[in-house]
C-alpha positions in Angstrom: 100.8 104.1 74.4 104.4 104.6 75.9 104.9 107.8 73.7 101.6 109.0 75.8 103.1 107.7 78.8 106.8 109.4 79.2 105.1 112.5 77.2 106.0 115.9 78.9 103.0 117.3 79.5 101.8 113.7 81.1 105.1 113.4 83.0 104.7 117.0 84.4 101.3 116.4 85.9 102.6 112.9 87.7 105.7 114.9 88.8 103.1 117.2 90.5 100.6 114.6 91.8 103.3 112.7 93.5 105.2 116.1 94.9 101.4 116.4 96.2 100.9 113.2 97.7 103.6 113.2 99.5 104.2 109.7 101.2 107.5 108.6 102.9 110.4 107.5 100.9 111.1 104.0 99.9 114.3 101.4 99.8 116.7 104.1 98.2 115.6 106.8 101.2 114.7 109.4 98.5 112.3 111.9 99.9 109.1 113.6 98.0 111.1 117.0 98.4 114.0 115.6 96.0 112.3 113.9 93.3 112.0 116.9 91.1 115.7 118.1 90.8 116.5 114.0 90.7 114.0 113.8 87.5 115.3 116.9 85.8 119.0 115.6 86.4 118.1 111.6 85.3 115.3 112.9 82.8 116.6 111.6 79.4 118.4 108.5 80.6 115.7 107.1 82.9 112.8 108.0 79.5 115.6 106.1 77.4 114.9 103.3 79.6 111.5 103.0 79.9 110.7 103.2 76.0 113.7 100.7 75.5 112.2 98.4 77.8 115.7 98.5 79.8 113.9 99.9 83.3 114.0 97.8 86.2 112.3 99.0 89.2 113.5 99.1 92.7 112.1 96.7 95.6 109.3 98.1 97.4 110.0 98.7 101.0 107.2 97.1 102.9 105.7 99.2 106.1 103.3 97.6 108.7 100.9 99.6 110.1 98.2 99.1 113.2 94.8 98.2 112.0 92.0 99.3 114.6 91.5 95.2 115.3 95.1 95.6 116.9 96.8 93.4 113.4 99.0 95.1 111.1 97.9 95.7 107.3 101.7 96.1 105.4 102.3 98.7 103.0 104.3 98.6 99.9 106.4 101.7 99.5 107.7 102.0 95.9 110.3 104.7 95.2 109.4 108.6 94.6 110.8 107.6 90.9 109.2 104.0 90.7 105.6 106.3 91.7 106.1 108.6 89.1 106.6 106.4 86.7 103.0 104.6 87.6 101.5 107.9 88.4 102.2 108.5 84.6 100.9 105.2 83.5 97.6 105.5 85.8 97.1 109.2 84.1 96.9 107.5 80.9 95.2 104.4 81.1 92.2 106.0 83.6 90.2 107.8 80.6 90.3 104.0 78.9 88.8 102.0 81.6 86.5 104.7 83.1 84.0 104.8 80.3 83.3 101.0 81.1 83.1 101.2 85.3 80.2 101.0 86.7 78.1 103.7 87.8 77.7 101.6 91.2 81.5 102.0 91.9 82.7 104.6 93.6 86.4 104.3 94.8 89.3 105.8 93.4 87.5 107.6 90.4 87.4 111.3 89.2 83.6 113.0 90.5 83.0 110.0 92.6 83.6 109.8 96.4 82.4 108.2 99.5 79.5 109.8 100.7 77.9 109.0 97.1 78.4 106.0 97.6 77.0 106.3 101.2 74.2 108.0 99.5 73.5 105.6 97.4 73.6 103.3 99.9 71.0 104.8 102.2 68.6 104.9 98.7 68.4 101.4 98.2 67.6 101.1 101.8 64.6 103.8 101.9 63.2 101.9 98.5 63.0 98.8 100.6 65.9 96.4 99.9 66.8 96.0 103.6 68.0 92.8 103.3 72.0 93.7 102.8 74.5 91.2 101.5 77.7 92.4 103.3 81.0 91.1 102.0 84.5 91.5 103.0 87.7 90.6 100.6 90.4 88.9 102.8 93.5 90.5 102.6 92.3 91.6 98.8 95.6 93.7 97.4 97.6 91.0 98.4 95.5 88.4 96.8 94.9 89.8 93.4 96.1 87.3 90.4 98.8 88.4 88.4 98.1 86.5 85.3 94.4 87.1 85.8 95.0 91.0 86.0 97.7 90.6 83.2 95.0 89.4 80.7 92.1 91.7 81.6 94.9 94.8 80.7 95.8 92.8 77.6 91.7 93.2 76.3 92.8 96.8 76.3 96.1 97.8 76.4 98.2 96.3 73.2 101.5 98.5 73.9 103.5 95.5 74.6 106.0 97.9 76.6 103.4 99.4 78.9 102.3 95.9 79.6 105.7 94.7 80.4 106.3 97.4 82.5 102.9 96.8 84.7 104.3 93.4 85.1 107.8 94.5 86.2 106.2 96.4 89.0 103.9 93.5 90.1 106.5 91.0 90.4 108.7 93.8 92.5 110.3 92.0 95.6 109.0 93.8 98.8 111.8 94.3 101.6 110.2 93.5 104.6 112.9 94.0 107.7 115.6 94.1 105.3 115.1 90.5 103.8 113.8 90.5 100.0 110.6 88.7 99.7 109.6 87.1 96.0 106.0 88.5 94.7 103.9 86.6 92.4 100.6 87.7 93.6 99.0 91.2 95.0 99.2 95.1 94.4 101.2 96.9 96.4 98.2 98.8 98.7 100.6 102.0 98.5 101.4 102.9 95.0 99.9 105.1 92.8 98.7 102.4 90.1 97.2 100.0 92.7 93.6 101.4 93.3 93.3 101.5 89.0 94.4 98.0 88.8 92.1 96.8 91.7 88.9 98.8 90.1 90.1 96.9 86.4 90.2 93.4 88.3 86.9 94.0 90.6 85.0 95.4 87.2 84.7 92.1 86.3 82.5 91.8 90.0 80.6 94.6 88.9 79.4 93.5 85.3 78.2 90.5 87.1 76.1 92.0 89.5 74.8 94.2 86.8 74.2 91.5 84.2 72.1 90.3 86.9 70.1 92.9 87.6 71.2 93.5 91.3 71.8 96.6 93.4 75.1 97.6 94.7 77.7 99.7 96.1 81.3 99.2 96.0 83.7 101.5 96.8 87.4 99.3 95.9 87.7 96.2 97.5 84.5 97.0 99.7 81.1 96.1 98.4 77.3 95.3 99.8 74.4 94.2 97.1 70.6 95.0 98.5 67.8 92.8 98.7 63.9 92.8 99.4 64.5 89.4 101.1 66.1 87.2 103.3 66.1 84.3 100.7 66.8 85.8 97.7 70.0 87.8 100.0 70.6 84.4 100.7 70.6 83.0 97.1 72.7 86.0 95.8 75.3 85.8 98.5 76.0 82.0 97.6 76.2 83.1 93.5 78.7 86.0 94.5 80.9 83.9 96.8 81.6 81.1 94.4 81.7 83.8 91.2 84.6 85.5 93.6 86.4 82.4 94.6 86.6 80.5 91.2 86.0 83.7 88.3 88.1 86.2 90.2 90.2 83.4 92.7 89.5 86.1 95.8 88.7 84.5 98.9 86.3 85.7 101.6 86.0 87.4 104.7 83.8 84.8 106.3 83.6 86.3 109.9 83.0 89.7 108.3 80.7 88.9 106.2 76.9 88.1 106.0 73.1 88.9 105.6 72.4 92.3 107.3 69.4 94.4 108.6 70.2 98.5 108.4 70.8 98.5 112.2 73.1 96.4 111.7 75.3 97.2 108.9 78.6 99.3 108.6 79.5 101.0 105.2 82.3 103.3 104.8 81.8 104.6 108.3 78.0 104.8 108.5 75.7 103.4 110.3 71.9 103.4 109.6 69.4 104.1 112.5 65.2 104.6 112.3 64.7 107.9 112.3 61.0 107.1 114.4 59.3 110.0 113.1 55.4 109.8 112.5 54.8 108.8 108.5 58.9 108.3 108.3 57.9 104.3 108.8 61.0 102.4 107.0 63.2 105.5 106.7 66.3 105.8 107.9 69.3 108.9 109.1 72.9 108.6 109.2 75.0 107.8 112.5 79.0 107.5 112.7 80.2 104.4 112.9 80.8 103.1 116.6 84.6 102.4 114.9 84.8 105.6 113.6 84.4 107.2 117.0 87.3 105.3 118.4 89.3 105.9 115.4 88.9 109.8 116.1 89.5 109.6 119.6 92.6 107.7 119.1 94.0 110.4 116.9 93.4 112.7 119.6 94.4 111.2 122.0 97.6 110.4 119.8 98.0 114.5 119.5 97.7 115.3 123.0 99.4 112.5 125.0 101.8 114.6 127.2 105.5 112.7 125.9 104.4 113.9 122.4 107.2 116.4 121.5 105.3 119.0 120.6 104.6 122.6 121.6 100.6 123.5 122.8 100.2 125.7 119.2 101.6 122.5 117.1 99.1 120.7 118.8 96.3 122.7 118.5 97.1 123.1 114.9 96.9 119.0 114.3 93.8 119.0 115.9 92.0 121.6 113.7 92.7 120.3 110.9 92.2 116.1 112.1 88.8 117.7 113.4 88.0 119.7 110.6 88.1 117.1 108.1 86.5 114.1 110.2 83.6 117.0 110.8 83.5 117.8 107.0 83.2 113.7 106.6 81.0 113.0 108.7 78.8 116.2 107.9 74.9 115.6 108.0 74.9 112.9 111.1 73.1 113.1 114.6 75.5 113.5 116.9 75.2 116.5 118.2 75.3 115.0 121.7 78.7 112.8 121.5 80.4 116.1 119.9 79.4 117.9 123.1 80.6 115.0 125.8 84.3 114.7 123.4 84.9 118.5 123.5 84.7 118.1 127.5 87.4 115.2 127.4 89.8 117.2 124.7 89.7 119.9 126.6 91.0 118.1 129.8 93.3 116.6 127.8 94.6 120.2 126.9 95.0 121.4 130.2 96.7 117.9 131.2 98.9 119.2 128.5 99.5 122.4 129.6 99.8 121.1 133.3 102.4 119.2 132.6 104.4 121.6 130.7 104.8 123.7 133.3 107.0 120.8 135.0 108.3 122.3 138.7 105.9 123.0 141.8 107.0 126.5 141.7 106.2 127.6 138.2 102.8 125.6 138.5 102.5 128.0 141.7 102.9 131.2 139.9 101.3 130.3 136.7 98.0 129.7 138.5 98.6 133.2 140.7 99.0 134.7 137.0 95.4 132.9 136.6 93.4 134.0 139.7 94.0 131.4 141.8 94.3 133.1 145.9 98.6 132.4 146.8 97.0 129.5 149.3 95.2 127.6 146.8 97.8 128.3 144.3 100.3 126.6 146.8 98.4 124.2 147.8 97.7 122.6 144.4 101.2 123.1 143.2 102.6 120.7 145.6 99.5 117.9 145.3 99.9 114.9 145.0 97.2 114.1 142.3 98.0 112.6 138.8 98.3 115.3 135.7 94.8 113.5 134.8 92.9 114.2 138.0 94.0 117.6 138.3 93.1 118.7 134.6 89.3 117.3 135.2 89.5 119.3 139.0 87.9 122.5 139.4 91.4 124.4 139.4 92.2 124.3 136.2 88.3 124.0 135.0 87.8 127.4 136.2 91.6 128.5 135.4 91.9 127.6 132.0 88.6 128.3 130.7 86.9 127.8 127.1 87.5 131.3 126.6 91.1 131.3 127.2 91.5 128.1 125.0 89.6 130.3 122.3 92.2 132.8 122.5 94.7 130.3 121.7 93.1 129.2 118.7 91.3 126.4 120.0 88.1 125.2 118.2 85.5 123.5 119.7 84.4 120.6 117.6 80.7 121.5 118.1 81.5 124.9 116.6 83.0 123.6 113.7 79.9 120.7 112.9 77.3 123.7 113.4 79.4 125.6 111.2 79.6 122.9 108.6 75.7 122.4 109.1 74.2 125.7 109.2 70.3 124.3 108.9 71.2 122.5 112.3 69.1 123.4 115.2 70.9 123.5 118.6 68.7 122.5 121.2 68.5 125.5 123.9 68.9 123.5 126.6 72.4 122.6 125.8 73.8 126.2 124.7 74.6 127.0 128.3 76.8 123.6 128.9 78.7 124.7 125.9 80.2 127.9 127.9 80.8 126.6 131.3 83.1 123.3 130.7 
């Protein structure tokens, strides 16, 4: 399996998946940007290695980053070589394992996404199973088993140099503010083999649920099985706990998890309301996530907080393309209404932006003369003493800098862009004339 591995062909696709990915650099600072003249310069010794069995990885540099519960989740880095590398070994070992997944599991696999599995989930719910087993992995990539792991790729893989190799990159140190910390359990959540090696581990979950006869959805480490009652949700949820804690040795989320109505339940995003429509009795539509919302919003606000070094193109530009591809997401919901009241509050957050740029009384003066605003007025609001904030959601600037002008600088409303993503969407009439005005 090694000669498939460092093959050129193989090798020259990872190269370009990783170039892709991009990613920050890890311990030995080496950017995305540099790998390929590094490769084509260290090509033959670093192959040499690896089929010799002489490579030895570099720590991973570990990265916290802010969860939306206000804790961290930390990152392992590897190196733009040490991802290559895996990036090979993931290319290879994929079309072995994905013949025996699941059709139920939906993360990290080629043709499979989220919204199947969202679709899937909404399926089960309209057939009845309304009773929802809910669970939540605690802390799962840095809980994994090592030897556990180690053995299910032994069933498969027999190249006793690939295996070794796995292993070298599992038992990594992680440098976490420049102190070397010892591994000897967990995936790094941040290299390029880690979401195959959590789908192999958790496959073991999903021939269990399947031997049984259960539906599911799982989509990596997050999973819900669906029920026609409250007992037998009950009954399952105590078989899956204790097949987690002593098959798999994965402990459980027990605040996060539970027995759940659709109301009630969260998946990927979603939420699930009644849609209350005569002979639509146990049917259900999609709604974003309450989480989600505040997830977008934070972005945005992120993009056009006014110490953000950035120029008012730069930051329309960002939020094009956050919008355009939470829209694209999110594609086929009701909200329609929420859209319309977070276009109003980006586009005061623009013209706080562009209020602020303009810095001295005097230039605020002749800017808003240039706009159509009488020299008294213009004068007047120049020297206020109102907050950035207050004068962006005042009439001066709401009549100033209008949609139109915000058009012309390449703005794009987010309604626009969901209408435009849902063409079948009806736009109720009496909301096309609040659209112009704000």
């Amino acid at each position: 399996m090694i000669e498939q591995v460092v093959h050129p062909y193989n090798l020259q696709k990872a190269l370009q998946q990783v170039i892709a990915n991009k990613g920050s650099a890890g311990v030995d600072g080496m950017q995305t940007s540099q790998l390929e003249a590094h490769f084509r310069e260290h090509k033959p010794t670093l192959l040499q290695a690896v089929k010799e069995n002489h490579y030895k990885p570099q720590a991973i540099l570990g990265v916290e980053i802010p969860k939306s519960n206000g804790k961290v989740r930390l990152l392992g880095v590897p190196t733009v070589t040490d991802r290559l590398l895996q990036q090979a070994v993931s290319q290879v070992l994929m079309p072995k394992y994905e013949q025996e997944f699941s059709e139920n599991s939906y993360g990290f696999r080629p043709r499979k996404n989220a919204r199947q599995a969202v679709g899937k989930a909404l399926e089960h719910i309209h057939e009845g199973f309304t009773y929802i087993v809910d669970t939540d992995l605690k802390n799962f990539f840095d809980e994994v088993d090592h030897c556990l792991l180690l053995n299910l790729l032994y069933q498969k893989v027999k190249c006793p140099i690939t295996l070794q190799l796995i292993r070298k990159w599992l038992r990594t140190p992680i440098r976490i503010n420049g102190k070397l910390q010892k591994r000897r359990k967990g995936v790094p959540q941040g290299s390029p083999l880690s979401p195959l090696l959590s789908n192999i581990l958790l496959n073991e979950l999903d021939k269990e649920l399947t031997r049984r006869k259960l539906r599911f959805v799982r989509y990596a480490d997050d999973f819900s099985i669906y029920t026609k009652s409250k007992n037998q949700a009950l009954m399952i949820e105590k078989v899956v706990f204790k097949f987690l804690k002593t098959k798999l040795k994965l402990s459980i989320n027990t605040e996060k998890s539970g027995i759940r109505k659709p109301v009630q339940f969260e998946i990927l995003g979603f939420g699930f309301v009644p849609t209350y429509k005569k002979g639509d009795k146990g049917q259900y539509q999609l709604v974003v996530s309450e989480k989600a919302w505040q997830r977008l919003k934070m972005r945005v606000k992120s993009i056009t907080r006014k110490t953000t070094p950035a120029s008012f193109e730069e930051r329309i530009a960002k939020i094009n393309e956050v919008q355009r591809g939470w829209l694209n997401y999110f594609r086929g919901t009701s909200i329609y209404g929420k859209l319309r009241d977070l276009d109003g509050w980006l586009r005061n957050r623009l013209r706080y932006c562009i209020w602020h740029d303009w810095k001295k009384p005097e230039r605020k003066r002749k800017n808003l003369i240039r706009l159509g605003v009488d020299q008294d007025h213009a004068y007047a609001w120049s020297r206020t003493r109102k907050g950035g904030w207050a004068v962006a959601q005042s009439p001066i600037l709401g009549t100033t800098i209008t949609l139109k002008r915000l058009l012309l600088r390449k703005y794009q409303a987010m309604l626009d862009v969901y209408l435009e993503l849902n063409p079948s969407f009806c736009e109720p009439p009496y909301t096309r004339t609040v659209r112009t005005v704000v």
